[in-house]
C-alpha positions as CSV (number, residue, x, y, z in Angstrom):
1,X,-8.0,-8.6,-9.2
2,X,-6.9,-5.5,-11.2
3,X,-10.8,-3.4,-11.2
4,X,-8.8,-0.6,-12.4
5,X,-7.9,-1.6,-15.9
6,X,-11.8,-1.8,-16.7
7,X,-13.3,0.7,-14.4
8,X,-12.7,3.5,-12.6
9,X,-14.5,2.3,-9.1
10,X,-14.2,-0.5,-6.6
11,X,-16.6,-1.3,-4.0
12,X,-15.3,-3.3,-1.4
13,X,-17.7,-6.3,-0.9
14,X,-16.2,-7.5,2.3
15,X,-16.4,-4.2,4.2
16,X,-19.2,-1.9,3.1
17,X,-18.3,1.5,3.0
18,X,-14.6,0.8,2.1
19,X,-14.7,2.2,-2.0
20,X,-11.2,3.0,-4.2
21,X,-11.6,6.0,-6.7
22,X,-9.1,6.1,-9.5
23,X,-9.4,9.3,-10.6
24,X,-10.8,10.9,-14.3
25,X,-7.2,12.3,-14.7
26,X,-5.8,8.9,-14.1
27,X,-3.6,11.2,-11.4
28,X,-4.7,8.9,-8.3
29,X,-6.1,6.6,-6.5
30,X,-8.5,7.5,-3.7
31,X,-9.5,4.9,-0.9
32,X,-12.5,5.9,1.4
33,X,-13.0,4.0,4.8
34,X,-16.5,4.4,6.4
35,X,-14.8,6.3,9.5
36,X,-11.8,7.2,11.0
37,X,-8.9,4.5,11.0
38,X,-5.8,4.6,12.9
39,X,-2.8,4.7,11.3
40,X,0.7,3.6,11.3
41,X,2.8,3.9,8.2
42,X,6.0,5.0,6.0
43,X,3.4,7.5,4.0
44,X,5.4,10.5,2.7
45,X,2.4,12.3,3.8
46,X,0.5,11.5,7.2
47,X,3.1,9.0,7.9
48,X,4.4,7.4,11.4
49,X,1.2,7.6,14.1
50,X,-2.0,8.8,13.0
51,X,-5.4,9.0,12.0
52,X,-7.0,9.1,9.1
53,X,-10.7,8.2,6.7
54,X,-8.6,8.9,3.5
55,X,-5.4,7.2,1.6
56,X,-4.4,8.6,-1.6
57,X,-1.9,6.9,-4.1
58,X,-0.5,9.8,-6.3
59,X,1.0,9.1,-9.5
60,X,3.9,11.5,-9.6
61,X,6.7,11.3,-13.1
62,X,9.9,9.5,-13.0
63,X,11.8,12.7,-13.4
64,X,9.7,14.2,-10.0
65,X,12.3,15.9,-7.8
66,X,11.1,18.2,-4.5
67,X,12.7,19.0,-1.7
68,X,9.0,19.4,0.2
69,X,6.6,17.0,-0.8
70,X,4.6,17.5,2.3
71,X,3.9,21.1,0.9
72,X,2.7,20.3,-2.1
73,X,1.0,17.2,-1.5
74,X,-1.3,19.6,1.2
75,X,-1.8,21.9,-1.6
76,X,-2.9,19.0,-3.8
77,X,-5.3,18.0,-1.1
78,X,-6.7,21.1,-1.3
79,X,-7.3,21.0,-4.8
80,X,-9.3,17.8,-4.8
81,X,-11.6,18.8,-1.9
82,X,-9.9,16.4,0.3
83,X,-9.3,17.1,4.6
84,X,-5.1,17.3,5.0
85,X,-5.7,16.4,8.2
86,X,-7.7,13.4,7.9
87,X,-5.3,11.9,4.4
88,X,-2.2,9.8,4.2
89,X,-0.6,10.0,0.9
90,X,1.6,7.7,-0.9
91,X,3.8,8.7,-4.1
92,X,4.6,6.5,-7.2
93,X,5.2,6.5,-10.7
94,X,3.5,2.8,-11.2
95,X,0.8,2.3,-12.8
96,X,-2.2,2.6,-11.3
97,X,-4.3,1.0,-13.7
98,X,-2.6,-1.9,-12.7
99,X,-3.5,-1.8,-9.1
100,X,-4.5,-5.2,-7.2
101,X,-6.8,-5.8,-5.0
102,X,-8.0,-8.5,-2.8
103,X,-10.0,-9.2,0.2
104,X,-9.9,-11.4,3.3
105,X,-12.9,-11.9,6.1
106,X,-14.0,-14.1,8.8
107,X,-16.1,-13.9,11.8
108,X,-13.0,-12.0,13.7
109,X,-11.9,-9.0,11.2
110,X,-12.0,-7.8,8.0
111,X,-8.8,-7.0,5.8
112,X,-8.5,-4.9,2.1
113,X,-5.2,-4.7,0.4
114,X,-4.2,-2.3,-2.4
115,X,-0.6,-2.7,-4.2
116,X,0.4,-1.1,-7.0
117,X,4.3,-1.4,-8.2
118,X,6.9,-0.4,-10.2
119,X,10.4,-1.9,-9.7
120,X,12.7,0.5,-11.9
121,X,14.2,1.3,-8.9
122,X,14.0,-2.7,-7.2
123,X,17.0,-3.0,-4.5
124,X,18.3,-6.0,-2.0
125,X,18.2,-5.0,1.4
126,X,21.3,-6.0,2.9
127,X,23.1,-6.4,-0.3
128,X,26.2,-3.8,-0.8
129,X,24.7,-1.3,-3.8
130,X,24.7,2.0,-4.7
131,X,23.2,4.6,-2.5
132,X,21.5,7.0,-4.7
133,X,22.0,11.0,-2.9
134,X,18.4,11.8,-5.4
135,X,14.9,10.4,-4.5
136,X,14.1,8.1,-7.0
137,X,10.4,7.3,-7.6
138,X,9.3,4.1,-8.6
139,X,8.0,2.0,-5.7
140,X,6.0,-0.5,-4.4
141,X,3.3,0.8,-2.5
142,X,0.8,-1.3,-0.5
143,X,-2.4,0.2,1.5
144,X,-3.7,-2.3,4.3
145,X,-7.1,-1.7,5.7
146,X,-8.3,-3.3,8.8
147,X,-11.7,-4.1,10.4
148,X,-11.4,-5.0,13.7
149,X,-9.0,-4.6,17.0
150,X,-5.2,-4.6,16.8
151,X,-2.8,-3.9,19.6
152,X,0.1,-1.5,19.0
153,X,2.5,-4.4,18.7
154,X,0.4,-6.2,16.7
155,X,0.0,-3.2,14.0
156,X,3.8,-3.2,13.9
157,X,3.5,-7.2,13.4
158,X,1.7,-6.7,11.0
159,X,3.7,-4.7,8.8
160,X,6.7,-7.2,9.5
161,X,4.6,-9.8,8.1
162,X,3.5,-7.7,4.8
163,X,6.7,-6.7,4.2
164,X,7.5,-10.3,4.3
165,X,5.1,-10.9,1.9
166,X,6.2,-8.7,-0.7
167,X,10.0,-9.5,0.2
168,X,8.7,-13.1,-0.9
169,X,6.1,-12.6,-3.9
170,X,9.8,-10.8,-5.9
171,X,11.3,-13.6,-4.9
172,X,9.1,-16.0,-6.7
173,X,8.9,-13.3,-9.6
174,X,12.4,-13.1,-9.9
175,X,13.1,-9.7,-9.6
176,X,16.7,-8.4,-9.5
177,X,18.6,-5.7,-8.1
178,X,20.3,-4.1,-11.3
179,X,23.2,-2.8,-9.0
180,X,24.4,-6.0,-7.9
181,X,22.1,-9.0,-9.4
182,X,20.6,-10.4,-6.5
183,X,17.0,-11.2,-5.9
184,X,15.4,-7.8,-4.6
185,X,13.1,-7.6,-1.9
186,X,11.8,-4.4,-2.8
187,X,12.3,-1.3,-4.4
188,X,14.5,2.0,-2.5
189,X,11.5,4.1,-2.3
190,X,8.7,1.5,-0.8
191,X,5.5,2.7,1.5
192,X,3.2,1.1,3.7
193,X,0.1,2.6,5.5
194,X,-2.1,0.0,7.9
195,X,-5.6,1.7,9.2
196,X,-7.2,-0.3,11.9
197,X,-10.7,0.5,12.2
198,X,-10.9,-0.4,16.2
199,X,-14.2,-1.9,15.6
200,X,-14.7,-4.0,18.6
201,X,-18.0,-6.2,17.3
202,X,-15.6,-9.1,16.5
203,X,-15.4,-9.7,20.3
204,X,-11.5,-10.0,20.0
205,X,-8.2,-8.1,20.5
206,X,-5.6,-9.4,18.5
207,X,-2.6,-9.3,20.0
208,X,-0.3,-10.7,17.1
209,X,-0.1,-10.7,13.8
210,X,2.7,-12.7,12.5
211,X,2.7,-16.2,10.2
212,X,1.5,-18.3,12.8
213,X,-1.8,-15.8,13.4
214,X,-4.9,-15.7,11.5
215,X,-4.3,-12.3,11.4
216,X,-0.8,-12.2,9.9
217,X,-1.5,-15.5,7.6
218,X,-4.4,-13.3,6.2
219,X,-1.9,-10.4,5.6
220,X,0.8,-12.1,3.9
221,X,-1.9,-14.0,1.3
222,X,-3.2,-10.8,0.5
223,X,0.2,-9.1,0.6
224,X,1.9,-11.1,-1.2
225,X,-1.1,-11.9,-4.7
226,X,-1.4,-7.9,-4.8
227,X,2.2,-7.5,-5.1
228,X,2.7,-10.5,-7.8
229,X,-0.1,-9.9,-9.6
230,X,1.2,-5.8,-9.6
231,X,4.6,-6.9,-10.3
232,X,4.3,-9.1,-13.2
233,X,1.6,-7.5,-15.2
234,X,3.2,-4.0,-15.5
235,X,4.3,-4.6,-19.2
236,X,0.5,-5.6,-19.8
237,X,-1.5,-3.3,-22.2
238,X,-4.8,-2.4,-20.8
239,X,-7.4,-5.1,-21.9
């Protein structure tokens, strides 16, 4: 689903608590977990190993060009009242109106996914192409929040499997790489955050999370209808 093109608020109705904000200036997306998560992710801001009760997806221009991010993204932070140290921010210049969202539960976790893409930039990993020396925004950004208990390998699993997923959903769209023509599985300035709330009422650890888990089969579902349904309605007018 796309709440975003109607409204400005989602309320999770799998995990209370979890709500996405997209912002009166239409400047970002701000998702709010009931309590601290911990992270692992390729988030310009808050990236690699940490912690975190806030992910922001900030709309930045095509032509956006800064050496230090990091600085003014904390500066930003500021500016809407939000804790540097408890964010992770992810850039883009998709549209985030035309966000997708979907939501996965049974009696062992809880899982949220939040995609929003735009492919100006879409690239073949492995493919010989141009490298570009200038950031380029465009991206394909993907925000995976988790109720339950994940190992360390299993968090890193799981981001195999999402990116997997979205590796698979261009497939099927038929997305090329302009540079070379190939099928792209991505774009050259993609992000990922997974928060894993730790929340040990399920009764289980998982210790996996790839195709042949409940876990990772849950992931690449959700993965993989956010980042079609992002993908292929970016030309769409709002309705």
């Amino acid at each position: 689903m796309q709440p975003f093109r109607k409204s400005n608020n989602y309320e999770s109705t799998c995990w209370p608590g979890v709500r996405a904000v997209f912002s009166d200036d239409r400047e970002r997306i701000t998702i709010d977990a009931p309590g601290m998560l911990r992270t692992i992710s390729s988030a310009v801001y808050g990236g690699g190993m940490a912690s975190a009760d806030r992910f922001v997806n900030w709309k930045v221009p095509l032509s956006y060009n800064n050496d230090d991010p990091n600085t003014e993204i904390l500066d930003r932070l500021g500016q809407w009242g939000l804790d540097g140290d408890r964010s992770v921010v992810l850039m883009t210049a998709a549209k985030l109106t035309h966000a997708s969202v979907s939501e996965y539960r049974d009696d062992r976790f809880k899982l949220i996914c939040l995609t929003t893409a735009g492919t100006g930039n879409a690239a073949r990993a492995g493919s010989e192409r141009t490298v570009y020396e200038a950031w380029r925004p465009g991206t394909i950004n993907t925000f995976l929040l988790f109720d339950g208990q994940l190992s360390d390998a299993a968090m890193v699993n799981a981001l195999m499997t999402a990116v997997e997923a979205k590796a698979a959903a261009l497939q099927d769209v038929g997305l090329r790489d302009p540079d070379n023509g190939l099928i792209a599985t991505g774009t050259t300035t993609d992000a990922i955050v997974l928060g894993v709330s730790g929340n040990s009422a399920y009764g289980a650890v998982h210790e996996y999370a790839g195709t042949a888990t409940t876990v990772g089969a849950a992931i690449g579902k959700l993965v993989y209808d956010t980042a079609y349904e992002a993908v292929v309605t970016q030309g769409e007018e709002l309705s």
